[in-house]
DRENZA-976302 format. One record per residue (C-alpha): residue in one letter; y, z, x; residue number from 1. Coordinates in steps of 0.5 Angstrom, whole numbers, plus 500, padded with zeros to 3 digits. Example, Ala and Ser with C-alpha at 12.3 -4.5 7.8 and 13.67 -1.06 7.14 Angstrom:
# residues 2
REC rest  py  pz  px  nr
REC    A 491 516 525   1
REC    S 498 514 527   2
END
This chain:
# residues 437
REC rest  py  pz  px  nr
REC    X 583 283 240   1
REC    X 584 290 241   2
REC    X 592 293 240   3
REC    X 591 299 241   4
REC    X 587 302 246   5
REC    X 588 310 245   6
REC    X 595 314 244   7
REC    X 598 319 247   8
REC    X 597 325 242   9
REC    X 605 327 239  10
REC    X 605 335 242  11
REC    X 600 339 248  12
REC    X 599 346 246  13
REC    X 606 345 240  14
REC    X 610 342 246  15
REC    X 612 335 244  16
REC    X 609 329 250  17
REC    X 616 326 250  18
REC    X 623 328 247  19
REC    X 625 335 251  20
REC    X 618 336 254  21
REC    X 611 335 258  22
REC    X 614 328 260  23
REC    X 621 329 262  24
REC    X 619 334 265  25
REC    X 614 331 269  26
REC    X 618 325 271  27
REC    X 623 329 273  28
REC    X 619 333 278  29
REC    X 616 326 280  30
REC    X 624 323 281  31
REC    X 625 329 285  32
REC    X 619 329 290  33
REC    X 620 321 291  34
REC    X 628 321 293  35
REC    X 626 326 299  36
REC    X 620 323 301  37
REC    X 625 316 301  38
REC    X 631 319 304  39
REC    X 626 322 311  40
REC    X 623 315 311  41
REC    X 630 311 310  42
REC    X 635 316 310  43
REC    X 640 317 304  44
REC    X 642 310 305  45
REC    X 645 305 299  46
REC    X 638 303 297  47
REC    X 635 309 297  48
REC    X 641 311 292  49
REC    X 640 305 288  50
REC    X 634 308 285  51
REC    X 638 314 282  52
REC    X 640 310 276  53
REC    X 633 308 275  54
REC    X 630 314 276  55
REC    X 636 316 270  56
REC    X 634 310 265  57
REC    X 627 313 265  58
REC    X 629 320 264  59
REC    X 633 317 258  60
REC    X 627 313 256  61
REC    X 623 319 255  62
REC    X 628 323 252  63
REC    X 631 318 247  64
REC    X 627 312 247  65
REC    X 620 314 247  66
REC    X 620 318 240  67
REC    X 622 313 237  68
REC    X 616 309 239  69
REC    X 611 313 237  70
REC    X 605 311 231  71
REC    X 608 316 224  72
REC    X 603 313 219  73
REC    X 607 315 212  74
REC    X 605 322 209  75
REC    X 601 324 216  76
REC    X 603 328 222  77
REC    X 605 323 228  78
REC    X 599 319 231  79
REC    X 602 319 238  80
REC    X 605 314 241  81
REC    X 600 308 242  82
REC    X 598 306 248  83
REC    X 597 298 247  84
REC    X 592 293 251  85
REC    X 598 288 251  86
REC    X 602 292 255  87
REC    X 596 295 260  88
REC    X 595 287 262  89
REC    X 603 286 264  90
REC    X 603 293 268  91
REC    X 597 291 271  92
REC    X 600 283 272  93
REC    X 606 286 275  94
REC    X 601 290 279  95
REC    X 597 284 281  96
REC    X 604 280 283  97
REC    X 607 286 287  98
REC    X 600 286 292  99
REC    X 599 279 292 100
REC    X 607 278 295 101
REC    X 607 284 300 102
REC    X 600 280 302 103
REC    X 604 275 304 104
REC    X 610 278 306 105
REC    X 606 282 312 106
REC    X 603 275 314 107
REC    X 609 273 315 108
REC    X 612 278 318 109
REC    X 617 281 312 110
REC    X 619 287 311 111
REC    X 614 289 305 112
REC    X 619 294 303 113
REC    X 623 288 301 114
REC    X 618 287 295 115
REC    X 618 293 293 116
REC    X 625 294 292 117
REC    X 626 286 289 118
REC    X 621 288 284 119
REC    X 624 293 281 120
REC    X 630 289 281 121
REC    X 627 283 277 122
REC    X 623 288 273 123
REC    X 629 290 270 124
REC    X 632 284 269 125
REC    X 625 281 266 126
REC    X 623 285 261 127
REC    X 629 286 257 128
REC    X 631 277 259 129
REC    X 624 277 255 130
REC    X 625 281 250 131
REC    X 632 279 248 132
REC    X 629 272 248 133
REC    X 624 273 243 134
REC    X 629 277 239 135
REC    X 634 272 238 136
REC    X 629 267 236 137
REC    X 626 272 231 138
REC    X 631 276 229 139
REC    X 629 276 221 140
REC    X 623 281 223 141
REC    X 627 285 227 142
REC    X 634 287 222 143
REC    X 633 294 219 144
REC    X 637 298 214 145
REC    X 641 302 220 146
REC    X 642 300 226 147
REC    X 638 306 229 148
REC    X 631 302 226 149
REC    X 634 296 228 150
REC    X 634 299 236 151
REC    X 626 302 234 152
REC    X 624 295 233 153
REC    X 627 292 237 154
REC    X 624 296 243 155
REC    X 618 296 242 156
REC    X 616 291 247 157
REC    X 609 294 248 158
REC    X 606 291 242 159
REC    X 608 284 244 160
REC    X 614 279 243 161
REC    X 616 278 250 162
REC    X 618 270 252 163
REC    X 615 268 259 164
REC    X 621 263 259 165
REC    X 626 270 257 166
REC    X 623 273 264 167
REC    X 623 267 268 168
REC    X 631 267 267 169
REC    X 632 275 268 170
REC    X 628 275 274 171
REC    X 631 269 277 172
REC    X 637 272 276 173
REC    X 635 279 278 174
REC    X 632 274 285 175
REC    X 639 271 286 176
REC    X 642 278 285 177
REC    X 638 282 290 178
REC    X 638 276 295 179
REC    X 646 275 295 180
REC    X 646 284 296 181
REC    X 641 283 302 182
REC    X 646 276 304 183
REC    X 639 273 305 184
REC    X 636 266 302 185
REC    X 634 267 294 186
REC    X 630 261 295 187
REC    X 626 264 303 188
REC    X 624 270 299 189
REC    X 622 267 292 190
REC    X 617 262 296 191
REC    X 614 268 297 192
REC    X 613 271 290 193
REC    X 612 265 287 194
REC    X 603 266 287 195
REC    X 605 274 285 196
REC    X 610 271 279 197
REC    X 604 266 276 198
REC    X 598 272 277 199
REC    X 603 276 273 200
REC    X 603 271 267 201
REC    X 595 270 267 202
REC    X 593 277 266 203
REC    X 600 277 262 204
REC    X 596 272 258 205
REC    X 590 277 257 206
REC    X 596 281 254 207
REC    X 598 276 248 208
REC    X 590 276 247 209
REC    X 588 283 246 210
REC    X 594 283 242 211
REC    X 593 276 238 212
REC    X 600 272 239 213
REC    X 601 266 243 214
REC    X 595 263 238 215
REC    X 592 257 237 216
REC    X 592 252 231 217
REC    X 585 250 227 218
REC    X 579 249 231 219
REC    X 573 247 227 220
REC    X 567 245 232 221
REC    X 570 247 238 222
REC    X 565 251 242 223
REC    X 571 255 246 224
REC    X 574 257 239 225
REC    X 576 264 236 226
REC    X 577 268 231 227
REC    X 582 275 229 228
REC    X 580 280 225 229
REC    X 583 281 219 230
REC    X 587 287 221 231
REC    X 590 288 228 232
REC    X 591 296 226 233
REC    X 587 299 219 234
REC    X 592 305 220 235
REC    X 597 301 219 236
REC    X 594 295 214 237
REC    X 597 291 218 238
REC    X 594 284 219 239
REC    X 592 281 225 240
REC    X 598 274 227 241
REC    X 593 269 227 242
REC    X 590 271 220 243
REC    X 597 272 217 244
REC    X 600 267 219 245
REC    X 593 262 216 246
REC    X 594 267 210 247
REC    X 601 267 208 248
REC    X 601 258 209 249
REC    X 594 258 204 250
REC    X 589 256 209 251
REC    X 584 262 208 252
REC    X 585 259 201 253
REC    X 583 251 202 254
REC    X 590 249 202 255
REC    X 596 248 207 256
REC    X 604 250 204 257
REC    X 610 247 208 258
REC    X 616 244 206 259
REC    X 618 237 205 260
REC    X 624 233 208 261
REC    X 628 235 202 262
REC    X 626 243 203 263
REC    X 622 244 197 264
REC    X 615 248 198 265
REC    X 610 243 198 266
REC    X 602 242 199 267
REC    X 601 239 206 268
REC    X 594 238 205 269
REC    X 588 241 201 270
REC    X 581 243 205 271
REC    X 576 237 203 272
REC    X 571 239 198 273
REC    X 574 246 197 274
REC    X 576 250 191 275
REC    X 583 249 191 276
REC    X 581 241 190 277
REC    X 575 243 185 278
REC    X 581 246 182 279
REC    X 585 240 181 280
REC    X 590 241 188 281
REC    X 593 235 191 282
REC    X 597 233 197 283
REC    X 604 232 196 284
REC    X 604 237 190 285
REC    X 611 241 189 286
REC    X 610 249 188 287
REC    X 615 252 184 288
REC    X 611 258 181 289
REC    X 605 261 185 290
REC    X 601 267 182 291
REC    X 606 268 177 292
REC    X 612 268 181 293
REC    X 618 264 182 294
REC    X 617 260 189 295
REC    X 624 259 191 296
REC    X 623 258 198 297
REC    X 618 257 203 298
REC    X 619 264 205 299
REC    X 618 268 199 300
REC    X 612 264 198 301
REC    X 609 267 203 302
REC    X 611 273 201 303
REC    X 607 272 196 304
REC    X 600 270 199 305
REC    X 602 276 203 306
REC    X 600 281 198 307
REC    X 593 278 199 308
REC    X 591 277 193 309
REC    X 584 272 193 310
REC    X 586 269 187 311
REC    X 591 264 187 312
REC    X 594 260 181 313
REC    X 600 254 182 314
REC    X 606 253 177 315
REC    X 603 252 170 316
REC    X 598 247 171 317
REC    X 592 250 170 318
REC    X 591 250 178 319
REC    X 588 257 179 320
REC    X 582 258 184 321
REC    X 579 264 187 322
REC    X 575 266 194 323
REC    X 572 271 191 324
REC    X 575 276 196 325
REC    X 580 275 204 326
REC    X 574 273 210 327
REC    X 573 278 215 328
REC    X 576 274 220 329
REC    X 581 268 220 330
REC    X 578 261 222 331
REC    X 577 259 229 332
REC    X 583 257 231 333
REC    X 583 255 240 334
REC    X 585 261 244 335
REC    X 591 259 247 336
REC    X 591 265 251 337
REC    X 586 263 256 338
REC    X 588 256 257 339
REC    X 595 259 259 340
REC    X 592 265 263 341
REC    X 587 260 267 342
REC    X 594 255 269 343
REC    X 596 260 271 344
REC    X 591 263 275 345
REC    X 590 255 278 346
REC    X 598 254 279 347
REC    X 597 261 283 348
REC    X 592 258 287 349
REC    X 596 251 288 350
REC    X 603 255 290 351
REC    X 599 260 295 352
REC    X 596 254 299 353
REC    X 602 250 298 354
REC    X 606 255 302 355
REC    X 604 253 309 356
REC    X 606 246 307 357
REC    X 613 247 305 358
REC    X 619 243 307 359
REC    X 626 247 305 360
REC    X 626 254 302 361
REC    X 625 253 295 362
REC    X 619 249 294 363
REC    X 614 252 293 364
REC    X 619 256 288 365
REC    X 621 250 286 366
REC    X 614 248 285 367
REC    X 611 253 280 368
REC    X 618 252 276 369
REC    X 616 245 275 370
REC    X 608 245 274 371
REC    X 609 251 269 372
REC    X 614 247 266 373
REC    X 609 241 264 374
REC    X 603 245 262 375
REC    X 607 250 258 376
REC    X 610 244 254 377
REC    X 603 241 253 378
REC    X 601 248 251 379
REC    X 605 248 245 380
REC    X 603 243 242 381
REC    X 595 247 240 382
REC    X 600 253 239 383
REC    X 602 254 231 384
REC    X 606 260 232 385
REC    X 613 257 233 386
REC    X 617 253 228 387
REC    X 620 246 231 388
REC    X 628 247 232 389
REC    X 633 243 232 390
REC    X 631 238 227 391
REC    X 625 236 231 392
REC    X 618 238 232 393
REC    X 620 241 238 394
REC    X 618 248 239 395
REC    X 624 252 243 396
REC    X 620 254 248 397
REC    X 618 246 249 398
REC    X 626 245 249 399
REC    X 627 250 254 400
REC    X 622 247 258 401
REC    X 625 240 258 402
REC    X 631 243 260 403
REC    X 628 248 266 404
REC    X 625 241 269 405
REC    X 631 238 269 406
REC    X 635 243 272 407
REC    X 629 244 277 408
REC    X 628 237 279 409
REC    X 636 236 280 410
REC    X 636 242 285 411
REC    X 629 239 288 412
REC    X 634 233 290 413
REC    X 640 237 291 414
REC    X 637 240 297 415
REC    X 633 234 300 416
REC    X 639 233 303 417
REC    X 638 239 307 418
REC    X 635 240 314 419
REC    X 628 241 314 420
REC    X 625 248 316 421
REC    X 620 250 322 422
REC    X 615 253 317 423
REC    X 612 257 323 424
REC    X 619 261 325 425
REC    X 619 268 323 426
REC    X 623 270 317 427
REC    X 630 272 316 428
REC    X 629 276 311 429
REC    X 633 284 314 430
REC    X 629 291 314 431
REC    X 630 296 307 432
REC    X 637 299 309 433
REC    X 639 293 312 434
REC    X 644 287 312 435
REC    X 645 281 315 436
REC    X 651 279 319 437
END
């Protein structure tokens, strides 16, 4: 894994990068020379001011926004604001998806400009849908003091926490939005961007990767297994995800804490052999006090095991062990990152070469829905960084794709009432700038 790839220095010759400097300036130049250059292509039509309030909430971004996700060590100057590899891999799955879908468009005889301008309608509608997913479900580790923090930590997006499940649904809704201005089929032209949708997941994929979410469960013995540094970034001190989450649960120190059915802390397992069983540790064992401290919740144990300490101590038992110091690296755990980006790249393929074969507007979208669904929830179940909700042992992504694929399949036999199309007709898709009567 690699968080962050370099930064991009807090000021250039004493003149801030962002805030009221180098940046807005630059973009402003670029908004500027960009709506000339649409408005003699296009003329000053509608679409081309629909990119004003874009162009605006990147001006903002720059001015108001970014600041505040810049790295400030305490007690140091500002380190810049992080360039993280999470967010290089969407950008560049968005990228990919772009050309992959215009590609099709031009072999179909679409109007590209569709795409383009679409794109811009789901991504802003996506990344906030996947965000706002991810925050909600995690809304613990985003509360601050003020509500300023609260907003900073909630905007930093680039560092991970986007829920592909949040994005689907901005981005349909950004789809049904741009289809019904255009008065053209939601479904005609999401056949179309179905392939780019699912080649944007896999190299977003590789994003979770460099950043170390999405992670795996233990996976001893299995030739594909990896393992996470202990820190995600030394300046910072902060620990990798998946070696947190084995050091706050006492994996890294041969033994596994959960809650039982009455909700009291509890030992689910003790490694075979380990110290922790050496030291008289057992399944089943209750965990009232641990390294001195009172246990009073699942959550302030893990408080505690946070600190890092290699020496554990359970109630007054004379339970205490030690590993001598925290590992290097977190124990190999499977790298669900890759398997999820390789389904995505196969069910990129699957849609690509399906499209031919489509019987009503709407399959192959339809398609991509159903299989993503099917595969995400068979991938949640190696995946231990989401709890069970709702009292079952369900994780919210897998409920979620339960309802998607209900949903999906109820459309799919709604619309087998429909007349079937001639797959080798031209588009009705209109033009950039115009509308269908």
């Amino acid at each position: 894994m690699r968080q962050t790839l370099f930064y991009i220095p807090h000021e250039v010759a004493g003149i801030p990068v962002f805030g009221l400097g180098w940046a807005l300036g630059a973009w402003l130049v670029f908004s500027v020379i960009a709506l000339i250059a649409l408005s003699r292509r296009h003329g000053w039509t509608s679409e081309v001011q629909g990119y004003l309030p874009l162009m605006a909430v990147f001006g903002i971004a720059l001015y108001a926004l970014l600041p505040m996700l810049e790295t400030r060590p305490p007690g140091i100057e500002p380190l810049g604001l992080p360039i993280r590899g999470y967010g290089m891999f969407v950008v560049a799955g968005i990228v990919a998806g772009m050309s992959l879908s215009i590609y099709r468009a031009k072999q179909i005889g679409m109007d590209p400009e569709l795409i383009n301008s679409l794109a811009f309608w789901m991504f802003m509608l996506a990344i906030p849908g996947a965000r706002l997913f991810y925050v909600i479900q995690k809304w613990d580790e985003f509360r601050r003091d003020t509500l300023l923090e609260t907003l900073g930590a909630t905007l930093k997006f680039t560092e991970g926490g986007l829920v592909v499940y949040g994005s689907v649904i901005g981005g349909i809704l950004g789809l049904y939005l741009f289809s019904r201005r255009h008065q053209m089929s939601m479904f005609e032209i999401g056949d179309v961007i179905a392939p780019g949708m699912a080649i944007g997941l896999a190299f977003g994929r590789i994003g979770c990767l460099m950043n170390g979410c999405c992670y795996g469960g233990i996976c001893e013995g299995w030739p594909l297994a990896i393992t996470f540094p202990q820190h995600a970034s030394v300046e910072l001190g902060h620990y990798s995800p998946p070696y947190a989450h084995q050091l706050t649960i006492g994996e890294l120190h041969g033994f596994r804490m959960g809650v039982d059915k009455e909700g009291r802390v509890t030992v689910l397992s003790v490694e075979p052999g380990g110290k922790a069983e050496t030291a008289g540790l057992q399944t089943g064992m209750q965990i009232t006090r641990l390294n001195g401290k009172e246990v009073t919740s699942l959550e302030s144990a893990q408080r505690i095991l946070l600190a890092g300490s290699p020496t554990i101590s359970i109630n007054a038992d004379n339970i205490s062990w030690t590993i001598g110091a925290l590992p290097a690296r977190s124990h190999p755990i499977h790298p669900t990152q890759i398997y999820s980006s390789i389904n995505a790249t196969l069910l990129c393929l699957v849609l690509w070469f399906a499209y031919p074969f489509r019987r009503r507007h709407g399959d192959v979208l339809l398609l991509l829905l159903v299989l993503y669904s099917i595969a995400r929830f068979l991938l949640e179940a190696i995946r231990t960084d989401e709890a069970g909700q709702l009292g079952t042992a369900l994780t919210i992504s897998q409920l979620v794709s339960l309802g998607v694929l209900a949903v999906c399949i109820g459309v799919w036999f709604t619309r087998l009432r429909q007349p079937r199309i001639d797959v080798t007709a031209a588009p009705a898709a209109p033009a950039l700038g115009t509308t269908q009567k």
